[in-house]
C-alpha positions in Angstrom: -50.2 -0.3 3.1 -46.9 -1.3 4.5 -46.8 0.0 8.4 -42.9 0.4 9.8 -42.3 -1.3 13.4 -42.6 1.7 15.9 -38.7 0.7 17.1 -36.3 0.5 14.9 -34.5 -3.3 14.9 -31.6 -4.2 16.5 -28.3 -4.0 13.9 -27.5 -7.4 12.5 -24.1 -7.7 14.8 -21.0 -5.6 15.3 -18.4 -5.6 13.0 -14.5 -4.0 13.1 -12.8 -4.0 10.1 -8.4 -3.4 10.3 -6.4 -2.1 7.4 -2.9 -0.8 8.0 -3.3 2.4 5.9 -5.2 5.7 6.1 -8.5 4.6 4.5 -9.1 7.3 1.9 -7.2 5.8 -0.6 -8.8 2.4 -0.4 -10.9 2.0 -2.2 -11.8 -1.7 -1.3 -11.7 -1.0 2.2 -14.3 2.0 2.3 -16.7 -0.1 -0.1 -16.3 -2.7 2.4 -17.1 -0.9 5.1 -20.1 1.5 3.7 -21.8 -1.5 2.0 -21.8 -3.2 5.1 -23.4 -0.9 7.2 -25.8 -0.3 4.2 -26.7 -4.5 4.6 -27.4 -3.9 8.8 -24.0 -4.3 10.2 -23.0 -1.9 13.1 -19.4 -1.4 11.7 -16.7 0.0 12.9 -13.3 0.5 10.5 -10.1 1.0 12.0 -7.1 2.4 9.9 -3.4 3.7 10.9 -3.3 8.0 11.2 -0.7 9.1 9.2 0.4 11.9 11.4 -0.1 9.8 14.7 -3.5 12.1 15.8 -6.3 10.4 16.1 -9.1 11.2 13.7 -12.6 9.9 13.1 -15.2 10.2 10.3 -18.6 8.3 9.3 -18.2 6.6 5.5 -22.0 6.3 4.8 -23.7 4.3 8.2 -20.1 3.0 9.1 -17.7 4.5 11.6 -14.1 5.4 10.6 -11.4 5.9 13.2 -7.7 6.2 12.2 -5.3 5.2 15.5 -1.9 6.8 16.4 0.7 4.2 15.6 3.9 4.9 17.6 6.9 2.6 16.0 9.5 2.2 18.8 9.6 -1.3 18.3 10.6 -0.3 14.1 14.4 -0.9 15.2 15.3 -4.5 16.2 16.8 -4.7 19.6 20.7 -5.1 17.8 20.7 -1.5 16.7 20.5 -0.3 19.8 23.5 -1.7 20.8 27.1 -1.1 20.2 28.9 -3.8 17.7 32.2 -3.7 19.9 33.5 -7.2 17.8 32.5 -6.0 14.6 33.2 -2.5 14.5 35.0 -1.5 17.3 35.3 1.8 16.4 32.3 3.3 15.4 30.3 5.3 18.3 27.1 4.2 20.0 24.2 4.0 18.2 22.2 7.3 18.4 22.8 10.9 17.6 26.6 10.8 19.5 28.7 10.3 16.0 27.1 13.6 14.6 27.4 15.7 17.8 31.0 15.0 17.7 31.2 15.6 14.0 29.7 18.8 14.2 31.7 19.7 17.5 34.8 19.1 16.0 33.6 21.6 13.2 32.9 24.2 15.6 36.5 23.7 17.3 38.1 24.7 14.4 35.9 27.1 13.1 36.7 28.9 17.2 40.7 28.2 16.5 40.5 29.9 13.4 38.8 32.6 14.2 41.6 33.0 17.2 44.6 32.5 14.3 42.6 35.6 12.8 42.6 37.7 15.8 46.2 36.9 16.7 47.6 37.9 13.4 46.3 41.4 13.8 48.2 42.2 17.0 51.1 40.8 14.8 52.9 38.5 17.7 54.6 36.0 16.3 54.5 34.5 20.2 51.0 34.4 20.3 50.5 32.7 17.0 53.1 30.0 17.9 51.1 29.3 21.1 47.8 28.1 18.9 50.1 25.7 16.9 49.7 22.8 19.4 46.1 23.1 20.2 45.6 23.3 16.0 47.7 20.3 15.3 45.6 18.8 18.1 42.0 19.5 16.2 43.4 18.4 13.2 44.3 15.0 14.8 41.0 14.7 16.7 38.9 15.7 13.4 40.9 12.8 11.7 39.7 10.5 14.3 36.2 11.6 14.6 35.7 11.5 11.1 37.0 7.8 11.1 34.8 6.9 13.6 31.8 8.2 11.7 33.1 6.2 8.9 33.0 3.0 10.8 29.4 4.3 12.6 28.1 4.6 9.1 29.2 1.9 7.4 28.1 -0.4 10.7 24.8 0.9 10.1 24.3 0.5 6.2 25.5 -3.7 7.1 22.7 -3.5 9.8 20.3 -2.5 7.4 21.6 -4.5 4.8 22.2 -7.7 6.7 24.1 -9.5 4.0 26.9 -10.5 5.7 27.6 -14.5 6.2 27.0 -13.1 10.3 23.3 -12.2 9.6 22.2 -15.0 6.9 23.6 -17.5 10.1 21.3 -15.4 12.7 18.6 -15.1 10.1 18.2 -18.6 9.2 19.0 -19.6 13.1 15.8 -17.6 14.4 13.9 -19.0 11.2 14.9 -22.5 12.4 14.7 -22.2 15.8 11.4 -20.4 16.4 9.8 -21.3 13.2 6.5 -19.0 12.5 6.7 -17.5 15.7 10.7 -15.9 14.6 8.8 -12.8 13.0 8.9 -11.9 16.8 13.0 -11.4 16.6 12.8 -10.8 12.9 10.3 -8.0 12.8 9.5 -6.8 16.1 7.8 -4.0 14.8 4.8 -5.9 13.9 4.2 -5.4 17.7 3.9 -1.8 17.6 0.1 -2.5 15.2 -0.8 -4.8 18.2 -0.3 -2.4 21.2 -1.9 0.7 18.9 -5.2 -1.4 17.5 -5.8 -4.4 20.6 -7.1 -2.5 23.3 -9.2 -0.7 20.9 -10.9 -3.8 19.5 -11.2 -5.3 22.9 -13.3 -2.4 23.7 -15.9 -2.6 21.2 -16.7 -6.5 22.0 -17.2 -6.7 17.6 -19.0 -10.2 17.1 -17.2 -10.5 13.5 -13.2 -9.1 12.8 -12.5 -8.4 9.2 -9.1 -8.4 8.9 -7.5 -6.5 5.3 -4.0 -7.9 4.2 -1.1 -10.0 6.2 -0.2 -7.6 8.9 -3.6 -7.0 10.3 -4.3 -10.7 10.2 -2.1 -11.0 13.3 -3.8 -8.4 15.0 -7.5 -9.6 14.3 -6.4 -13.4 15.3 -5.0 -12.2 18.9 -8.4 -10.1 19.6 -9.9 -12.8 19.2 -8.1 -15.1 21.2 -8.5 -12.5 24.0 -12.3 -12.8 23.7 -12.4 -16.0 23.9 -10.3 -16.0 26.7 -13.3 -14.1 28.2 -16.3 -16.2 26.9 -16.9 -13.8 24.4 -17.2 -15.7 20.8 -15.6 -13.4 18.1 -15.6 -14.3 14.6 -12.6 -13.7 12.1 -12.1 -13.1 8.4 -9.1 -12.9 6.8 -9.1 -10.6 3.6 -6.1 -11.5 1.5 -4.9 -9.2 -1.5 -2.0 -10.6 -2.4 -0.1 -13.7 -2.2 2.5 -12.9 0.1 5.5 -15.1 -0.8 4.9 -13.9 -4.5 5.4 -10.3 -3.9 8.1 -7.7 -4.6 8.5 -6.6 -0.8 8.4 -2.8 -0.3 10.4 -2.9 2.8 13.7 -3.7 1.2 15.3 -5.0 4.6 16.4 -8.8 4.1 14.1 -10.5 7.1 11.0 -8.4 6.4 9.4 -10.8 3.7 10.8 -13.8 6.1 9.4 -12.3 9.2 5.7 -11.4 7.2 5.9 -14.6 5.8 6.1 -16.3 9.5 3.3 -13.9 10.6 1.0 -14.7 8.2 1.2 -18.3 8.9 0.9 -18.7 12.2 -2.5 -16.7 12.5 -4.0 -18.4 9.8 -5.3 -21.0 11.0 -6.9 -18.9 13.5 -9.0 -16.8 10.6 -13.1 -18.6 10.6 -13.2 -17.5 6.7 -11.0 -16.1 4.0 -11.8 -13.6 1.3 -9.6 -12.8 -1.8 -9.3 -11.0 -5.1 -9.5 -13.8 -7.8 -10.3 -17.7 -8.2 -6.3 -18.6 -8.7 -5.2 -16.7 -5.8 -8.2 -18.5 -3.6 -6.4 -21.8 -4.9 -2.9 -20.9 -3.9 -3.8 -19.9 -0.3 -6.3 -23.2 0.1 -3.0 -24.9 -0.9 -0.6 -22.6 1.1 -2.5 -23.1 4.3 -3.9 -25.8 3.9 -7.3 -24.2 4.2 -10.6 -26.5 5.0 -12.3 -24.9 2.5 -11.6 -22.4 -0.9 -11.8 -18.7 0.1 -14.6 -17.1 -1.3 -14.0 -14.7 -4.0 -14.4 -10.9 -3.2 -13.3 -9.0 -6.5 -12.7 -4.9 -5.7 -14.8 -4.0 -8.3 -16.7 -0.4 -8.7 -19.8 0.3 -7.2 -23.0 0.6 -10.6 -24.4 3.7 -8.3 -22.4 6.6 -6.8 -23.6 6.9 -3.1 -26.5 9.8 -3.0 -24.3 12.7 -1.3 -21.6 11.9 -3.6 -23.8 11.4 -6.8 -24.1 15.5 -7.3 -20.7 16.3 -6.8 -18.7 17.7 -9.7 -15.9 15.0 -11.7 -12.4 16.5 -12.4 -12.2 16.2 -16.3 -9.1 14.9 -17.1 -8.5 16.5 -20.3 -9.0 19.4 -18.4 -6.2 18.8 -16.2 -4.4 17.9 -18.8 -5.2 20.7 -21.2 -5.9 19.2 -23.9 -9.2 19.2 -26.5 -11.4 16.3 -26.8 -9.5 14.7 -30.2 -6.5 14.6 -28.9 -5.3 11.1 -28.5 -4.9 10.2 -24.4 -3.6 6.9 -23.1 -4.2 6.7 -18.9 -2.4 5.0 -16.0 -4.7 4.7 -12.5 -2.9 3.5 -10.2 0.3 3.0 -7.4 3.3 3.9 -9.2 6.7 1.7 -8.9 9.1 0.4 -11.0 7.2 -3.1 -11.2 4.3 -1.5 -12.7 5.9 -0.7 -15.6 4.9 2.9 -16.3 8.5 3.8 -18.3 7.2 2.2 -21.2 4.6 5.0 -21.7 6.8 7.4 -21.4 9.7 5.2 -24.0 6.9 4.7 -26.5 5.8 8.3 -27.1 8.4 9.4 -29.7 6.6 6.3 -32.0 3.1 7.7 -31.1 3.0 11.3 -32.3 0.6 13.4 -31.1 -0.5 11.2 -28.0 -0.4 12.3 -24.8 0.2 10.2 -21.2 -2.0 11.0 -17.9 -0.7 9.4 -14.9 -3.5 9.5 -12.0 -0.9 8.3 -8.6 -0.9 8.9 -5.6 2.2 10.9 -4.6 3.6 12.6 -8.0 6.3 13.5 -6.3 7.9 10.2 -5.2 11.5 9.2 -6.5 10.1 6.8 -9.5 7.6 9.3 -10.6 10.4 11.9 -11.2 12.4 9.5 -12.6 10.0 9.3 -15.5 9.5 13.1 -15.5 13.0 13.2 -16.4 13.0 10.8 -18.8 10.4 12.5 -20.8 12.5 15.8 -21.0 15.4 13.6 -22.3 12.9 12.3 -24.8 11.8 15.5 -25.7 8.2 14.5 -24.7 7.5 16.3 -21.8 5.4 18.7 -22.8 2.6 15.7 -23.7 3.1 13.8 -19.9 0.5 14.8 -17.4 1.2 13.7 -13.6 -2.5 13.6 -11.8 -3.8 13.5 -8.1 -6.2 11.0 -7.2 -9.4 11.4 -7.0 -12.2 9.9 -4.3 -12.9 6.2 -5.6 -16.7 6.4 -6.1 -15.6 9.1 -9.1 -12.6 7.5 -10.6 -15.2 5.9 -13.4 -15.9 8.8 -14.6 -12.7 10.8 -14.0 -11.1 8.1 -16.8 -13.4 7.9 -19.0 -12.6 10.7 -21.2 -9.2 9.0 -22.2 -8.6 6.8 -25.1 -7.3 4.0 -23.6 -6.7 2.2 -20.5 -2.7 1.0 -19.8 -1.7 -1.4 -17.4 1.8 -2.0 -18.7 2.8 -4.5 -15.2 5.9 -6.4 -15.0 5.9 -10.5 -14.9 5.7 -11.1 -10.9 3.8 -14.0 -9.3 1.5 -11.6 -7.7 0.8 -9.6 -10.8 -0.2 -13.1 -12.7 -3.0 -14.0 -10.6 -5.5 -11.7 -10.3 -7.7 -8.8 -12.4 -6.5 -6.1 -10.3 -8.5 -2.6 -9.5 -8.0 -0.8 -12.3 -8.6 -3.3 -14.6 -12.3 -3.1 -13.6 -12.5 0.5 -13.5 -11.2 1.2 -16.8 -13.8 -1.7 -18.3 -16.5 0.2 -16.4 -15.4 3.9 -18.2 -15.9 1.8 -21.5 -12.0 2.0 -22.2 -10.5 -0.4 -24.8 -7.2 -1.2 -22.7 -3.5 -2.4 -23.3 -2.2 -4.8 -20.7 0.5 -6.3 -20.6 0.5 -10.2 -21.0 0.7 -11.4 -17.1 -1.7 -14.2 -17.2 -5.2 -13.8 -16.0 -5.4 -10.5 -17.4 -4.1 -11.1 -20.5 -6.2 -13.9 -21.0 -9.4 -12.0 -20.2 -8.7 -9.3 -22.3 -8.0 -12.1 -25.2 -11.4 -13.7 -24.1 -13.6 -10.9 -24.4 -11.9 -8.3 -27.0 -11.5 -5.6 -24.8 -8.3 -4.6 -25.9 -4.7 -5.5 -27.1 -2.1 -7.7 -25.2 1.5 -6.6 -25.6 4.7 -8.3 -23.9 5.5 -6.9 -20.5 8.5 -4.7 -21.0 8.9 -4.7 -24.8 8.2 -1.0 -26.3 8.0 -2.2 -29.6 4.9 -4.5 -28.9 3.6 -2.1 -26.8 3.4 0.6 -29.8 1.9 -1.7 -31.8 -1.0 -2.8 -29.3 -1.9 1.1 -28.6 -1.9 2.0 -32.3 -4.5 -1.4 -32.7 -6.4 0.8 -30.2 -6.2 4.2 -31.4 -6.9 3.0 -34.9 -10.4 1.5 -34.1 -11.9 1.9 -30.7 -15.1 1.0 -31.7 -14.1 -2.6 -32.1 -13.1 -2.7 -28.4 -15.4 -0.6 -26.9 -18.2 -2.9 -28.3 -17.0 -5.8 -26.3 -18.3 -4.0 -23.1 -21.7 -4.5 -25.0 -21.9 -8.3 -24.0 -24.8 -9.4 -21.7 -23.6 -9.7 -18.7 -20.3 -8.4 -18.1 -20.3 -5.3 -16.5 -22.8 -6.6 -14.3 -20.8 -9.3 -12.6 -17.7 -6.9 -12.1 -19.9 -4.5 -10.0 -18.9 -3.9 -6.2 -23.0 -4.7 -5.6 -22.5 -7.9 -6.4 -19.1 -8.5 -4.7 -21.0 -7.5 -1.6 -23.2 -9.7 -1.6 -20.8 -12.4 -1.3 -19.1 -10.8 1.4 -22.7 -10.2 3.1 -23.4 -14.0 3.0 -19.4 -14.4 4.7 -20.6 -12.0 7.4 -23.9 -14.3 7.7 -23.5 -17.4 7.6 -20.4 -16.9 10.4 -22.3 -15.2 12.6 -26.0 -15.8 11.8 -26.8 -12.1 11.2 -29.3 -12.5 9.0 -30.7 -10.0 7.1 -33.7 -7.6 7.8 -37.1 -8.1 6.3 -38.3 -5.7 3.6 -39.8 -2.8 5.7 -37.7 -2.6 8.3 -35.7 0.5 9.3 -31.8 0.3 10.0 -31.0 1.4 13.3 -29.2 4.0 13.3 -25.3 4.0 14.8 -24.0 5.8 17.3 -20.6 7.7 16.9 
């Protein structure tokens, strides 16, 4: 008989986990946080709201609270100010060069309504009277609308910044300040310190787990603070990505440069570092000249559904696409953006009769997504191309597993060559044979265990081949999944135990005895 301690034990230590996103559509980031708190850890996961309110929830044992993130600092300091040498003309930065556009429209619009009135009294007096203040609005409107024209043209070189001007004040700041010029390069990395410091400050966490580049920054300067105060606060630093090797989202010229410069000068402040794959773990050892290789954390699915999840109905996907079980259905999981590829789905369906496309994305609507719807309707395939909404992460297993075949068509970047990325797990663990395109690592799993068919990234021809290998005998790829073994290891249950022994051997939390009760957390 096994008798349970009359007080529940203390929690193992406090944790705080930073990601700069809204949480419920990360999927690493919630598994993070839930399986932590399942292992002991008081934790405490603190996203960006997207509507600046603040918002809380509890994912499992662990807290979630999403911050209000004003952005005042999103403009560098030379937009506010007037470029009186380089465009002398154009107004002030600020609303001023519309309000006088739209006045000027409102002048005339009043004088013409006056040339109206006049010519039904019929005085030829009256009407000669208006000529002077017409000819004047007419002169004025040609000047106003010039000095828009400089005022927008000033600001499409402010955010371009290609002139020889801002590659000589980029590459002075870069010089001058070294990794500390993100602070003239990117002020707006600022505005994530002033919304998330006091907040971490005021839970005292023992451990920070910093997600991703710009919350790296953050995590490193709480814990300087503590320190400051005799408090010791450990920090790990969860890279996704290698950050010189991606395709930056923010196409402003000294974004990567200023992220770049970020990430390197907290680094050295992080205690351990956590990343997707073994070759990414090299590059940032070498990058960073880390003291030791970052553990590998790979953001694989969980092998059990969380019990108040487990009972919850799955979307079908045929069923949003409406289409019958034999139909032949290729699927996409994923962000959607040029760089992933996606057009070739849609380029390769007039040589695939009969098959039909689900894209499961985020936001449907975006710019590249109805780029592709129109492309379809030129291609006279729209009618077999289904656009899908997410679903929550613990269901996407079996929300996919009804398709045919799994697609990850991704373009040849350095970030895309490193790493077996999310949905590569997902679509082993709904049994899908896949078609990947050949980055490395991917490619050469897929080759390795017979999983599926490797095409060449952006060639539609190879890619029609590879998904009619598929179509034509599943079987033969489905049986790889078959091999001792491999699912196993690409479960997020064992990916959490490596993260558990991070959390440990930092902090010495170790881990309850069998029979002990969890404390339970307070909100």
């Amino acid at each position: 008989m096994v008798l349970e301690p009359t007080a529940a034990p203390p929690r193992r230590g406090k944790i705080v986990m930073l990601v700069e996103n809204g949480v419920r559509g990360d999927s690493r980031v919630q598994k993070e946080a839930r399986s932590a708190a399942d292992a002991g850890w008081d934790v405490v996961l603190l996203g960006k709201s997207p509507d600046r309110k603040a918002k809380s929830w509890r994912l499992g044992e662990a807290r979630v609270r999403l911050l209000p993130v004003p952005t005042p600092l999103h403009r560098r300091r030379h937009e506010y100010r007037r470029a009186v040498l380089r465009a002398p003309l154009a107004y002030p930065p600020g609303p001023l060069a519309e309000y006088r556009k739209q006045r000027m429209k409102a002048w005339r619009a009043e004088l013409n309504l006056r040339v109206i009135e006049t010519g039904r009294s019929g005085s030829a007096i009256a009407r000669s009277r208006l000529l002077p203040t017409r000819l004047l609005s007419r002169g004025m409107g040609r000047w106003v609308r010039l000095r828009a024209r400089h005022t927008a043209a000033l600001e499409r070189r402010r955010k371009d910044m290609d002139t020889p001007l801002d590659r000589f004040t980029t590459a002075f700041w870069v010089r001058a300040m070294g990794e500390r010029a993100w602070r003239r390069l990117d002020p707006g990395l600022w505005d994530l310190e002033l919304a998330y410091g006091k907040v971490i400050d005021s839970l005292e966490p023992d451990l920070i787990h910093a997600n991703d580049f710009r919350m790296l920054g953050v995590g490193a300067r709480a814990k300087l603070r503590a320190e400051a105060k005799g408090r010791t606060v450990k920090l790990v630093w969860d890279a996704h990505e290698f950050l010189p090797g991606i395709k930056p989202w923010n196409p402003h010229p000294r974004w990567h440069v200023a992220q770049c410069a970020h990430e390197r000068e907290h680094a050295k402040y992080a205690d351990a570092v956590t990343t997707v794959s073994d070759t990414l773990a090299r590059m940032l050892a070498d990058h960073h000249g880390l003291g030791e290789l970052p553990e590998v954390v790979l953001n694989a699915p969980e092998a059990t559904v969380p019990e108040e999840r487990a009972a919850e109905p799955v979307p079908g996907l045929r069923a949003l696409c409406g289409i019958g079980p034999l139909v032949p259905l290729a699927v996409y999981s994923g962000s959607a953006a040029p760089q992933r590829g996606l057009d070739i789905m849609i380029e390769a369906l007039p040589q695939l009769p009969g098959t039909h496309v689900a894209f499961v994305v985020p936001r449907g609507n975006s710019p590249y997504m109805q780029s592709l719807r129109k492309r379809a309707v030129a291609l006279a395939v729209q009618d077999r191309v289904h656009i899908l909404p997410y679903v929550p992460h613990d269901q996407v297993v079996r929300h996919l597993a009804e398709a045919d075949v799994g697609v990850i068509p991704i373009h040849h970047w350095p970030n895309h060559e490193i790493a077996l990325i999310t949905k590569f797990f997902e679509y082993s663990h709904a049994r899908l044979p896949l078609v990947v395109s050949d980055v490395r690592t991917m490619g050469a799993m897929v080759r390795e265990t017979g999983q599926g068919e490797v095409f060449t990234a952006e060639d539609t021809a190879d890619y029609v081949r590879a998904v009619t290998a598929v179509l034509a005998a599943p079987r033969r790829y489905r049986d790889a999944y078959e091999r001792p073994g491999l699912l196993a290891d690409w479960t997020w249950e064992a990916q959490a135990a490596v993260l558990d022994g991070v959390y440990s051997r930092l902090t010495g939390g170790a881990r309850p005895r069998v029979g002990e009760r969890m404390a339970p957390v307070t909100p």
